[in-house]
Structure formats: structure tokens, C-alpha cells
DRENDO-1510 file (C-alpha; in Angstrom, 1 decimal, always signed):
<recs>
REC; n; res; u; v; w
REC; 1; UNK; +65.1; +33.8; +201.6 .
REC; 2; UNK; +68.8; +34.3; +202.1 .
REC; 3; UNK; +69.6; +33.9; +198.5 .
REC; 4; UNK; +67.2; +36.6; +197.3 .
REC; 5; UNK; +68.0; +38.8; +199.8 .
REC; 6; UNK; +71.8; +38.3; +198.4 .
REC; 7; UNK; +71.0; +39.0; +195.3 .
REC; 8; UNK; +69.2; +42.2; +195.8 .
REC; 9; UNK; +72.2; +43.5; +197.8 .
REC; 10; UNK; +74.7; +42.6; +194.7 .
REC; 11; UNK; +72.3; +44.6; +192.2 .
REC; 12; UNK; +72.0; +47.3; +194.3 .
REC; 13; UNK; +75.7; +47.6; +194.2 .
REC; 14; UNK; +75.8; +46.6; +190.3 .
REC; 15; UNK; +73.6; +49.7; +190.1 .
REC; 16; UNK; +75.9; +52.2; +192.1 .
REC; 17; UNK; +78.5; +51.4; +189.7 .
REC; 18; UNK; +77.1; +51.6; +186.4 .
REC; 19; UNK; +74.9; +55.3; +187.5 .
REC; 20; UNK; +78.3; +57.4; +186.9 .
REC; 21; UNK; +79.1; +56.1; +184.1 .
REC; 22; UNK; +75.6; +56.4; +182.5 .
REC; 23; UNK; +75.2; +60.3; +183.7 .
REC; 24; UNK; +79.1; +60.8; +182.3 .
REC; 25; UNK; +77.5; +60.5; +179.1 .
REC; 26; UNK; +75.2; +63.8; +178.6 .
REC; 27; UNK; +77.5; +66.0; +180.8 .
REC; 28; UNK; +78.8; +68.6; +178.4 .
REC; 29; UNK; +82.0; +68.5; +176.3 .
REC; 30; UNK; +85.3; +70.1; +178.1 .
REC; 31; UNK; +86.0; +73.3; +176.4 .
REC; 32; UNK; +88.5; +73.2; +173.6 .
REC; 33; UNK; +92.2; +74.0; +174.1 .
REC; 34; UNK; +92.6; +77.4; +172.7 .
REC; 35; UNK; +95.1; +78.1; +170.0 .
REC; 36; UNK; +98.6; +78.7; +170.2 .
REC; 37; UNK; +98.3; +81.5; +167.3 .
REC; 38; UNK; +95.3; +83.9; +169.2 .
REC; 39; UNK; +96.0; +86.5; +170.7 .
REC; 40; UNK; +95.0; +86.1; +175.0 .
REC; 41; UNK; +92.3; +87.8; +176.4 .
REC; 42; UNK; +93.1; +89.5; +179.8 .
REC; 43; UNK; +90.2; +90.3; +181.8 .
REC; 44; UNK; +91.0; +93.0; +184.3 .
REC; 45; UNK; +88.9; +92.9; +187.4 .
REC; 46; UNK; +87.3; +96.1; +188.0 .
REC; 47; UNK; +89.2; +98.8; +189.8 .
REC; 48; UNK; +92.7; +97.2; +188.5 .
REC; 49; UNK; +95.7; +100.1; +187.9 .
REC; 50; UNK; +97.1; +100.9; +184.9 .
REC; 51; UNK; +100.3; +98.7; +185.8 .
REC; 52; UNK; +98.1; +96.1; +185.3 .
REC; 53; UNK; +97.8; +96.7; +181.7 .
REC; 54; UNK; +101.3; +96.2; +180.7 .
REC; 55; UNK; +100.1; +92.9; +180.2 .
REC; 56; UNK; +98.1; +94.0; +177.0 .
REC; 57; UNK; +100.1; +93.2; +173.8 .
REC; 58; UNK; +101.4; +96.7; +172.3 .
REC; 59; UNK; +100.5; +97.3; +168.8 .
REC; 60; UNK; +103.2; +98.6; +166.2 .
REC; 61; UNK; +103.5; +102.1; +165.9 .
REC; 62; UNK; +102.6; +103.3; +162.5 .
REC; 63; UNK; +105.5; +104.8; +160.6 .
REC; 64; UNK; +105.6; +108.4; +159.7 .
REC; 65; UNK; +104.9; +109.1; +155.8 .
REC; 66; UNK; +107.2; +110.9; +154.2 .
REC; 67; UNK; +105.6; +114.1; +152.7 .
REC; 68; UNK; +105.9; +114.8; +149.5 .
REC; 69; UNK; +106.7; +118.1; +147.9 .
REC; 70; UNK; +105.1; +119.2; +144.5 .
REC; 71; UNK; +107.5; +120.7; +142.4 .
REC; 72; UNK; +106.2; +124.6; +141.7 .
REC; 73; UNK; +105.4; +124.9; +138.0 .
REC; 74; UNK; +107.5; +127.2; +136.1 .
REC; 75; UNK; +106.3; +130.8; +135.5 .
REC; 76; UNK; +104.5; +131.2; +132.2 .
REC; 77; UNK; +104.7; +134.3; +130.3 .
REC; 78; UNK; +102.0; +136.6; +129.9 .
REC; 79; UNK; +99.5; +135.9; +127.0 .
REC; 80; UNK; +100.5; +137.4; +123.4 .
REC; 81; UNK; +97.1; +140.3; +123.4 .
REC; 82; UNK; +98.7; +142.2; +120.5 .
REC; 83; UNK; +101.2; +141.6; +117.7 .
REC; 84; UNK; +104.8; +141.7; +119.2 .
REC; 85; UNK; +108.2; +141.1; +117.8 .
REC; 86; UNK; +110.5; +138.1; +118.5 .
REC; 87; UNK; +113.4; +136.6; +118.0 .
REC; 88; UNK; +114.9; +133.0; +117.2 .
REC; 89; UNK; +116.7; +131.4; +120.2 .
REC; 90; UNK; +118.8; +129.4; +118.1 .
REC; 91; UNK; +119.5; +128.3; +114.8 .
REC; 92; UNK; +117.2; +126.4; +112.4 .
REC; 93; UNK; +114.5; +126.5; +113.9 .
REC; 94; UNK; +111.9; +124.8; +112.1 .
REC; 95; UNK; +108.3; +126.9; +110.8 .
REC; 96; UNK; +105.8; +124.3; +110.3 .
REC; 97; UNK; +102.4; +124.7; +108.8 .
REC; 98; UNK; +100.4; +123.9; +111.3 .
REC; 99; UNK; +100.3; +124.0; +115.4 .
REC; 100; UNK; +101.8; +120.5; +115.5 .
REC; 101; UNK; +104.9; +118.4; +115.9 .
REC; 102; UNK; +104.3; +116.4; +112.6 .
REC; 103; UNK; +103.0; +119.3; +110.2 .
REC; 104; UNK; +105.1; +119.9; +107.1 .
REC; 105; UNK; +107.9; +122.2; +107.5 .
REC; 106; UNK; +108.0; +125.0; +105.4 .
REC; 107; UNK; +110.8; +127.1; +106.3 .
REC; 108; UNK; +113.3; +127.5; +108.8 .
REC; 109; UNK; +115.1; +130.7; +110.9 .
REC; 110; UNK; +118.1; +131.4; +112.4 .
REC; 111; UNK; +119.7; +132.4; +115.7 .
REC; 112; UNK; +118.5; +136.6; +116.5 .
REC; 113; UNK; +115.9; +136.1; +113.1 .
REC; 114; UNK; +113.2; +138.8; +114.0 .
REC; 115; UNK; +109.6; +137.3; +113.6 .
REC; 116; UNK; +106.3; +139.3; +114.4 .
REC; 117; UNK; +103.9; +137.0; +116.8 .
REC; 118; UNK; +100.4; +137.3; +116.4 .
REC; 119; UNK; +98.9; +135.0; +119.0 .
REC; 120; UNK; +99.6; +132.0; +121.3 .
REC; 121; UNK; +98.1; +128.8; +120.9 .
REC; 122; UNK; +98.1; +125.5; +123.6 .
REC; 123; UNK; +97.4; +122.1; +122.6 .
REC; 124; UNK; +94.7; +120.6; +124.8 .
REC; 125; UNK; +96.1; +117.0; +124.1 .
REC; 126; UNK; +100.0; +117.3; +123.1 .
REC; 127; UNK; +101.5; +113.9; +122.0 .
REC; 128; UNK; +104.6; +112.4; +123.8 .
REC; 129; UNK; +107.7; +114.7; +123.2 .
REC; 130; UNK; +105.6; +117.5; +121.6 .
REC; 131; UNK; +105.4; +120.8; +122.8 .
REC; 132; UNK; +102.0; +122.6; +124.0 .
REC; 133; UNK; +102.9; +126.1; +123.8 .
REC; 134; UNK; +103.0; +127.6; +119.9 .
REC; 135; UNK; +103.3; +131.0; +118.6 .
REC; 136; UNK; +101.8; +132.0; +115.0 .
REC; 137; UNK; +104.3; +133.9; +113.8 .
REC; 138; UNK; +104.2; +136.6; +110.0 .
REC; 139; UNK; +105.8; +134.5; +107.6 .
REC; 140; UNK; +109.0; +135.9; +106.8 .
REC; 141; UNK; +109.6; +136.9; +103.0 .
REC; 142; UNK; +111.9; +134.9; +102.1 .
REC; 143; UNK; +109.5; +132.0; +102.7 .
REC; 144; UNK; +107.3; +131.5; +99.6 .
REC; 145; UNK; +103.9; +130.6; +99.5 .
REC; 146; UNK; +101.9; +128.6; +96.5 .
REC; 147; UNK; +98.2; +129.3; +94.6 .
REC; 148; UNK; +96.8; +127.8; +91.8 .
REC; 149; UNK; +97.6; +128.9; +88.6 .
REC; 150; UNK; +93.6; +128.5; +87.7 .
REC; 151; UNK; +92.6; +131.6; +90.3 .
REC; 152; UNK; +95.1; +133.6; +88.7 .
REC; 153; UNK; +94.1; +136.5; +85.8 .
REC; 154; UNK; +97.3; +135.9; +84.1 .
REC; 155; UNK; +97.0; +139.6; +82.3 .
REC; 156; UNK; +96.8; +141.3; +85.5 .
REC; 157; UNK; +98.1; +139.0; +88.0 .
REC; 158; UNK; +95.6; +139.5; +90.6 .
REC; 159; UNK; +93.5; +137.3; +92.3 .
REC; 160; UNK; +89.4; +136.3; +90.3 .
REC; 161; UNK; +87.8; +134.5; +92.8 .
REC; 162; UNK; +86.5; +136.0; +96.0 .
REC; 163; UNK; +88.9; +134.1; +98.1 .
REC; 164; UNK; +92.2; +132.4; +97.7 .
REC; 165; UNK; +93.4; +129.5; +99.9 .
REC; 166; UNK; +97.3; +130.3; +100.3 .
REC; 167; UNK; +99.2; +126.5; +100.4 .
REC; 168; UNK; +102.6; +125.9; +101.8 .
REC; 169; UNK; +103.3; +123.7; +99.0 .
REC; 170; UNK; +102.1; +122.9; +95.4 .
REC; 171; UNK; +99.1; +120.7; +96.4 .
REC; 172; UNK; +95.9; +120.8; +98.1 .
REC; 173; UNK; +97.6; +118.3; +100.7 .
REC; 174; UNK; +100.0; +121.0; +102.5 .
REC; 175; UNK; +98.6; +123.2; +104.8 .
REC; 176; UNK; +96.8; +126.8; +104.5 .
REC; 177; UNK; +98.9; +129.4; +105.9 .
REC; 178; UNK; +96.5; +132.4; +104.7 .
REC; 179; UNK; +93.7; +133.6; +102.3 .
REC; 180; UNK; +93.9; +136.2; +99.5 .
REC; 181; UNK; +90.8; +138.9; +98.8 .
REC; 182; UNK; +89.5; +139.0; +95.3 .
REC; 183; UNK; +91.7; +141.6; +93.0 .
REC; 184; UNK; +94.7; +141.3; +95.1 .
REC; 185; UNK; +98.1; +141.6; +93.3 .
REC; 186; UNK; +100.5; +138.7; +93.4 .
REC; 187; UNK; +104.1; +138.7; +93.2 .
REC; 188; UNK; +104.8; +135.3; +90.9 .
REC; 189; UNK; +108.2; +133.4; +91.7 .
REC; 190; UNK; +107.9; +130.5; +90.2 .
REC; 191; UNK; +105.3; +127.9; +88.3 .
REC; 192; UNK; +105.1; +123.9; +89.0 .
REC; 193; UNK; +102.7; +122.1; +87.9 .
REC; 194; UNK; +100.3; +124.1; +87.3 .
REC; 195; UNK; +100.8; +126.3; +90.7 .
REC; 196; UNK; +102.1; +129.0; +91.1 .
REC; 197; UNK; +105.2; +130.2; +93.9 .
REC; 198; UNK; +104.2; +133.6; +95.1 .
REC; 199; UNK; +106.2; +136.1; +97.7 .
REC; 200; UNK; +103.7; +136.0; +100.8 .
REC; 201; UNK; +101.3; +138.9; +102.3 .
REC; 202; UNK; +101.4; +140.2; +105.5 .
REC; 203; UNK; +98.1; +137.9; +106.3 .
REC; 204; UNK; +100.2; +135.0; +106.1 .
REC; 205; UNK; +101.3; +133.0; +108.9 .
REC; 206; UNK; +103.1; +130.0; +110.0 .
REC; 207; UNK; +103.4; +128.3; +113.7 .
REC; 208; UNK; +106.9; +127.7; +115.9 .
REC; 209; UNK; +107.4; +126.1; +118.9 .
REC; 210; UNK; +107.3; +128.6; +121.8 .
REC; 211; UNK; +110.1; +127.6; +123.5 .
REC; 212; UNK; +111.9; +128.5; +120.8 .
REC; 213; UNK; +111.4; +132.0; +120.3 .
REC; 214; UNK; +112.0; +134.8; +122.5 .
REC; 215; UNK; +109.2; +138.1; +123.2 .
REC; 216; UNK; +110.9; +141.1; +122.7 .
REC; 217; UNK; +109.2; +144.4; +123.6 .
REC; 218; UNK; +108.4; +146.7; +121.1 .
REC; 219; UNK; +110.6; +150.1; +121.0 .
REC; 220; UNK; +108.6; +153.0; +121.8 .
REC; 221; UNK; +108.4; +156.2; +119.2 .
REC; 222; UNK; +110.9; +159.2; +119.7 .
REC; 223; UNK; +109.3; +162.2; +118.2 .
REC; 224; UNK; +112.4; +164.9; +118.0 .
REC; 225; UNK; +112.8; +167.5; +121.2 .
REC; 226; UNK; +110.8; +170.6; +120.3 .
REC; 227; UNK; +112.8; +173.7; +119.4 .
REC; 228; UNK; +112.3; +176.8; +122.5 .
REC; 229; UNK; +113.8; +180.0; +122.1 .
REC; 230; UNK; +115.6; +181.2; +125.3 .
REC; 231; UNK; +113.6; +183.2; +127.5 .
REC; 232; UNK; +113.8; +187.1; +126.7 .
REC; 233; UNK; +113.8; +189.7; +130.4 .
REC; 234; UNK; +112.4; +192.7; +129.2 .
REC; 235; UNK; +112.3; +193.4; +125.6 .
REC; 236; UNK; +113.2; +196.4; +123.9 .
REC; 237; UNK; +109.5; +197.7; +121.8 .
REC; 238; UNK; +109.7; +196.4; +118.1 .
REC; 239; UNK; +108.9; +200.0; +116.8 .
REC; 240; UNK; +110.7; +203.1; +118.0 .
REC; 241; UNK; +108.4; +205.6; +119.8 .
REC; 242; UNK; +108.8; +208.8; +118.6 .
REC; 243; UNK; +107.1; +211.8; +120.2 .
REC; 244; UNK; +103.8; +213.2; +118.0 .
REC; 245; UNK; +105.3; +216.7; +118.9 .
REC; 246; UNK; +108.8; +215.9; +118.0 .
REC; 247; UNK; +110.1; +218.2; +114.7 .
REC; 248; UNK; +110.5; +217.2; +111.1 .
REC; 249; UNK; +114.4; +215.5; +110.6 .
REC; 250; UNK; +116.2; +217.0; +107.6 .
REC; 251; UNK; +119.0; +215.9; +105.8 .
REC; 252; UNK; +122.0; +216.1; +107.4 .
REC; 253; UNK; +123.4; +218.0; +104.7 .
REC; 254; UNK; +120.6; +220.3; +104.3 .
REC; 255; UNK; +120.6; +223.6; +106.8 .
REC; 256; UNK; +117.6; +224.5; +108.5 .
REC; 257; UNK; +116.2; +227.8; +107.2 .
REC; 258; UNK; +112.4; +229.8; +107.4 .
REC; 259; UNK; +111.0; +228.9; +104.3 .
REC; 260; UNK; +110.1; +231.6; +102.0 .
REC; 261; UNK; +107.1; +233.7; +102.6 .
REC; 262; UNK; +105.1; +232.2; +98.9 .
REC; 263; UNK; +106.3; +228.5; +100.4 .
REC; 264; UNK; +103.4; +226.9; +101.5 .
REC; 265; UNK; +104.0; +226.0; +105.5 .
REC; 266; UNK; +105.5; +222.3; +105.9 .
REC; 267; UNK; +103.5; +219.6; +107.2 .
REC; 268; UNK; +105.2; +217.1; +110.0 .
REC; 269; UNK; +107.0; +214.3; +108.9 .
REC; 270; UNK; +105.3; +210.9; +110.2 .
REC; 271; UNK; +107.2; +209.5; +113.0 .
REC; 272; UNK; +110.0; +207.0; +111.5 .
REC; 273; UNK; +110.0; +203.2; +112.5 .
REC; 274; UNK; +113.2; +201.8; +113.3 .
REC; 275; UNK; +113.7; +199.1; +114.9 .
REC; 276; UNK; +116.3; +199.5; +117.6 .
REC; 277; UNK; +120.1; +197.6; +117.0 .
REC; 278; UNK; +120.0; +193.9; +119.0 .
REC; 279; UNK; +116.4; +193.6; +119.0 .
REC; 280; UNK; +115.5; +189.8; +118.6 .
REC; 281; UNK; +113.6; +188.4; +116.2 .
REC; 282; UNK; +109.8; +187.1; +116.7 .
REC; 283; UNK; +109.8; +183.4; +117.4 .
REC; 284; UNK; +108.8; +181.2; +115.1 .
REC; 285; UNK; +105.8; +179.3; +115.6 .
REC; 286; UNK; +106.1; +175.8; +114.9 .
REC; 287; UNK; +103.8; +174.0; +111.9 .
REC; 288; UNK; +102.3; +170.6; +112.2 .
REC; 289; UNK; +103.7; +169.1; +109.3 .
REC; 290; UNK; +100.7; +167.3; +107.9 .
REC; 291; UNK; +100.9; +164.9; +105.3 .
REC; 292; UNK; +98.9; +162.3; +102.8 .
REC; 293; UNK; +100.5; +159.4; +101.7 .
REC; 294; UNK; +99.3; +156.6; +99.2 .
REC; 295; UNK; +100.5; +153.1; +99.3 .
REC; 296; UNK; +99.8; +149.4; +100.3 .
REC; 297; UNK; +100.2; +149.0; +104.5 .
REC; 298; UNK; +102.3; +146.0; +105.4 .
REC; 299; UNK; +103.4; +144.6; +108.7 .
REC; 300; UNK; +106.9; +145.5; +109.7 .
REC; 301; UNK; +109.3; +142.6; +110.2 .
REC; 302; UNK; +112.4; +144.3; +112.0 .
REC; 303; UNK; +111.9; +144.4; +115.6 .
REC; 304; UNK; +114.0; +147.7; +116.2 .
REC; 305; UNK; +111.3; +149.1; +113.3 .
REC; 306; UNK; +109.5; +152.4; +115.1 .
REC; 307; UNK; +106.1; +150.8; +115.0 .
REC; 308; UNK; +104.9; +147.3; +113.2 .
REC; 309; UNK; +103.2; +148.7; +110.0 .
REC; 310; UNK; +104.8; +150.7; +107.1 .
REC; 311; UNK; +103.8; +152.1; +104.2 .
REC; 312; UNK; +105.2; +150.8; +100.8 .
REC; 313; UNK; +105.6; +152.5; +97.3 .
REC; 314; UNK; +103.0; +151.6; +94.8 .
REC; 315; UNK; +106.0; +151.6; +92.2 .
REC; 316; UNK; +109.1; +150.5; +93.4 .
REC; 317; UNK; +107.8; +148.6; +96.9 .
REC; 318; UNK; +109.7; +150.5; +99.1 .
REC; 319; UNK; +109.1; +151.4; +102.4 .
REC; 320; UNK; +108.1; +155.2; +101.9 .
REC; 321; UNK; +106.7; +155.4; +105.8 .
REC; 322; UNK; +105.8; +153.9; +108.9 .
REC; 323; UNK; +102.4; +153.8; +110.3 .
REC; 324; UNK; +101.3; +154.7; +114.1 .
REC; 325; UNK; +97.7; +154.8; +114.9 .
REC; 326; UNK; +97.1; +157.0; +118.4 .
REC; 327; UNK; +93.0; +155.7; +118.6 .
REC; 328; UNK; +92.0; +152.4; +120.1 .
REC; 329; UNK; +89.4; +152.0; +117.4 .
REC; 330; UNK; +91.2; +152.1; +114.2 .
REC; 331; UNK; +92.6; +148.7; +113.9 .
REC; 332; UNK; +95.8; +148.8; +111.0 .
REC; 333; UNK; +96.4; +145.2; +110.9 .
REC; 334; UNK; +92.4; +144.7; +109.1 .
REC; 335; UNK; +93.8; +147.1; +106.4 .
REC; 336; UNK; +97.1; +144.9; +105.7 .
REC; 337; UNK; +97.6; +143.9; +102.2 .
REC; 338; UNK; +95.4; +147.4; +100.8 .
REC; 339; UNK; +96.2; +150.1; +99.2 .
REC; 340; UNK; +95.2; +152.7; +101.1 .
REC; 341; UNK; +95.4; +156.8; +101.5 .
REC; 342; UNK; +96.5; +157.6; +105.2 .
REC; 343; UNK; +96.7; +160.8; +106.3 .
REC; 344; UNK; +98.3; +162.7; +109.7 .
REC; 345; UNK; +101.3; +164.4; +110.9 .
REC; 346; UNK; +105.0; +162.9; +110.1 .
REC; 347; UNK; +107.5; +163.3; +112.6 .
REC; 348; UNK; +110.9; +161.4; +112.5 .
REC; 349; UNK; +112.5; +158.9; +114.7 .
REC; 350; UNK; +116.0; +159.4; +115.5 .
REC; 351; UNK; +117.3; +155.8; +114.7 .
REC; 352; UNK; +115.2; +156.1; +111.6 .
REC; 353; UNK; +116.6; +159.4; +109.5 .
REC; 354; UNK; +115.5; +158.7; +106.5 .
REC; 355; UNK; +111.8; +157.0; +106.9 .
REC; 356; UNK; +109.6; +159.0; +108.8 .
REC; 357; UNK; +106.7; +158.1; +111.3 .
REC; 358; UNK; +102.6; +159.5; +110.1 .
REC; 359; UNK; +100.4; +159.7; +113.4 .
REC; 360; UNK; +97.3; +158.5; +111.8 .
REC; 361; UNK; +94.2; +161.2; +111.7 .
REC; 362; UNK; +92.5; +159.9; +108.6 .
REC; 363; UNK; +92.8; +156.3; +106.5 .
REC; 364; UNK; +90.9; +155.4; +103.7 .
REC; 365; UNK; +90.8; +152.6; +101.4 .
REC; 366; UNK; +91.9; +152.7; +97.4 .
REC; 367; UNK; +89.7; +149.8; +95.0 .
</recs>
């Protein structure tokens, strides 16, 4: 009895030791060290000062950007609305067939060269180093244009077919600078090949980069001062007055005597006009000096030219006149190139003695 009663008391104590470390077993893990590299968490208790948050890591304040200016874009000059004059900026600068930077040159001008702009032109899509702006310029007449010798009547030198392409070279591979109407008159320089160098019309044109050409305004028409006669105060009558009751004059040399009694009486002498010594003559009213003229209209190429068509003789090619037209609806440039009858009053510019100005009234074409 003793011995069993021992060995329940050493179990019960074999039990108390082994329970702790049984129940050790399913007790969760300890939480894991946190990591050196987070950032701490600070839990403020509620009603905590703002002193208290010092404690807070402070973010980096965010640098200030820079701003950045656009540069303004340069002023750009008005658009070309009308045929204007211009002149080179510089020396040999190049004419080139065609709006771009590797078209075929075919001609060149030089510093203060006066040109006649027709319109403006920008590239949508300009290649590196080319410019966008170009002006199509009148070619000037010393710059030749070719035609083939096939659309030529070489009796008449005119052009057969109803339109001629105008080439910048002799081959269909240079560019067209202008078209020729049926029956046109050509002007032959020189044959190659079976085309022909011709002097060029006013309706053709070549291009030039814009920078390089300068828009001049065009100088406006002087008509000469009218004449006025100075103001007269009072003017003595044109015709003496002489009374209707006022005796006949005789001769000086003649004495006054009863005429005989067979003398039939004397009738009165008509009262005698004379104008009176000083008196001024009548002013002279002045006449519209109207004119008709016959020629072929071309553009004018000098920029200090009165107006930016002339007239040219049909024999010698002269300039005979230049052209103005007053009304909005008669357009000269579609007549350029025709022989034409125009008809209106001619004045005279001062700078331009001998080749006077017509003010259009009246134009009509010659076949």
C-alpha cells in the first residue's frame, strides 16, 4: 500500500512538469522583429499636442521648377493680296523652278534687282535647312524660257496648239514656269535640240526664298497740279456800254455840219464795242485729254514704274504708256500678254516725262 501510494505521488509530480511544456507548444509565435529599413509607426494617444508630432519623419520638400519661357515668334509680314514690287537682299540669289530647296535653278539676281511678287507660298512639310516661306516672283527678261520647236508655226512664229507648257530648260524634265495661249507671238533666241530659247511673257514665273527678298511699296501716281487763274475782285464788263441815246461819232477830221436839205436824215451809228485797256482774258477751261492706244499690256518690272502694267509698241516693243485701272472689276493682269485697244485720259507723272499714265475707261481685246 505504501508503494502504490508512492508511486502515485511521483506521477503526479511527473505530470506537473511535463503540462508547461506540452501547452508551450500551441501558444502562438512571438511577433517578428521589425525591420531596420521601415519607417516607425508613432501612435499618438488621443488629445496629444502638436509638439508631439515632431516625432513624425519630415518628408523632403519638393524643389521649385524652373519656368520656362517660350521664345515669342518673330513677326511675319502681311500676306502678298496683290502683285507688289521687290527687291534682292543680296547678291546671287538663286530663282529656282519650283517652291523647293532642290528644284533646278534657272537664273539668278543681284543685290537692289527689282522683281514683281505675285503671291506667297508656305511649305506644309519643309525639309531640314529649307526655308518655308517662298515668293513667286515675274521672271525677269533676261531669264529665258524654252518650248518645243514642234508647237511652233515657224512662218509666223506663234504658238498652234491651244496651250503651250513653258520649260526652264530644253526637256520635259525641268520645271513649268508658265503656259502660252494659242496664236501667241514668240520672241526666238536660240534652238537646241529641237527646242527652242524664247524671251519670257509676263505670265511667267519663277519662286525665291522669302527671306531673301525684300517688299517694297508701290509709288503712288502724281497727276500734275491743275492750272487756276488768280482770283479777279470786280471785273471791268467785256463790252463797253454805250448809251442808246448817245450821238453818232464822226471822224475826227471831219467837222460836224447840218446836212443838206436833199440829204436824206442820218440814221444812228450802232453803239461800238470796245473792250476796255487791262481787261483780262476769259479763263481757259481745261480739256480732258482723252486718248486710244493700241498695243500688247505687259507687267512692269521697275519698282519706281508709276503703276505695274505698260503698254508696249506693236512695232518696235517699246513702252508707249503705262496702264492704271481706277475700277475694282477690271482686272489688267488677265489681259497680260494681249494686244489690246485701251482707252481713257493720259496724264503725266513727274518722274516719268516722257511716258505718260492712261486712266483706264474702256479696254478691249485685238485677235
Amino acid at each position: 500500500m505504501k508503494m502504490s501510494l508512492r508511486a502515485l505521488i511521483i506521477g503526479a509530480i511527473a505530470i506537473g512538469l511535463v503540462a508547461p511544456h506540452a501547452l508551450a507548444q500551441d501558444a502562438p509565435a512571438p511577433p517578428a522583429a521589425p525591420s531596420t529599413n521601415a519607417t516607425p509607426v508613432v501612435v499618438l494617444p488621443a488629445g496629444t499636442n502638436a509638439a508631439a508630432k515632431k516625432a513624425e519623419p519630415k518628408k523632403a520638400a519638393a524643389k521649385p521648377v524652373a519656368k520656362v519661357t517660350a521664345a515669342k515668334p518673330e513677326p511675319k509680314a502681311p500676306p502678298v493680296l496683290a502683285p507688289e514690287p521687290g527687291v534682292a537682299k543680296q547678291n546671287n540669289v538663286n530663282i529656282r523652278g519650283q517652291a523647293l530647296i532642290n528644284s533646278e535653278v534657272i537664273g539668278h539676281l543681284q543685290k537692289g534687282d527689282a522683281v514683281t511678287i505675285v503671291k506667297e507660298i508656305t511649305l506644309k512639310k519643309p525639309k531640314q535647312d529649307e526655308p518655308s516661306q517662298w515668293y513667286q516672283i515675274v521672271l525677269p527678261t533676261n531669264i529665258a524660257v524654252w518650248v518645243h520647236s514642234s508647237f511652233i508655226d515657224t512662218a509666223t512664229k506663234t504658238v498652234k496648239p491651244r496651250r503651250l507648257n513653258l520649260r526652264g530648260g530644253p526637256g520635259e524634265n525641268y520645271s513649268i514656269l508658265g503656259r502660252m495661249e494659242k496664236g501667241a507671238a514668240i520672241n526666238e533666241l536660240e534652238s537646241k535640240d529641237g527646242w527652242l530659247k524664247i524671251e519670257p511673257p509676263t505670265n511667267s514665273f519663277g519662286f525665291v526664298a522669302a527671306h531673301l527678298l525684300e517688299r517694297t511699296p508701290a509709288p503712288a501716281i502724281v497727276a500734275p497740279p491743275p492750272k487756276t487763274e488768280p482770283p479777279v475782285t470786280n471785273p471791268p464788263p467785256l463790252i463797253a456800254e454805250v448809251p442808246a441815246t448817245a450821238p453818232a461819232v464822226a471822224p475826227a477830221t471831219t467837222p460836224v455840219t447840218a446836212p443838206p436839205a436833199e440829204t436824206p436824215p442820218t440814221t444812228a451809228t450802232p453803239p461800238v464795242t470796245v473792250p476796255p485797256v487791262g481787261t483780262p482774258e476769259a479763263p481757259i477751261e481745261k480739256v480732258r485729254k482723252v486718248v486710244s492706244r493700241e498695243g500688247i499690256l505687259k507687267g512692269s518690272v521697275s519698282i519706281q514704274a508709276p503703276t505695274h502694267f505698260e503698254l508696249r509698241s506693236l512695232d518696235t516693243g517699246k513702252t508707249i504708256n503705262y496702264v492704271f485701272s481706277p475700277s475694282p472689276n477690271l482686272l489688267l493682269k488677265q489681259f497680260k500678254g494681249k494686244r489690246i485697244v485701251v482707252t481713257g485720259e493720259e496724264l503725266l507723272d513727274e518722274r516719268w516725262q516722257h511716258t505718260p499714265v492712261i486712266i483706264v475707261d474702256a479696254l478691249e481685246t485685238v485677235p
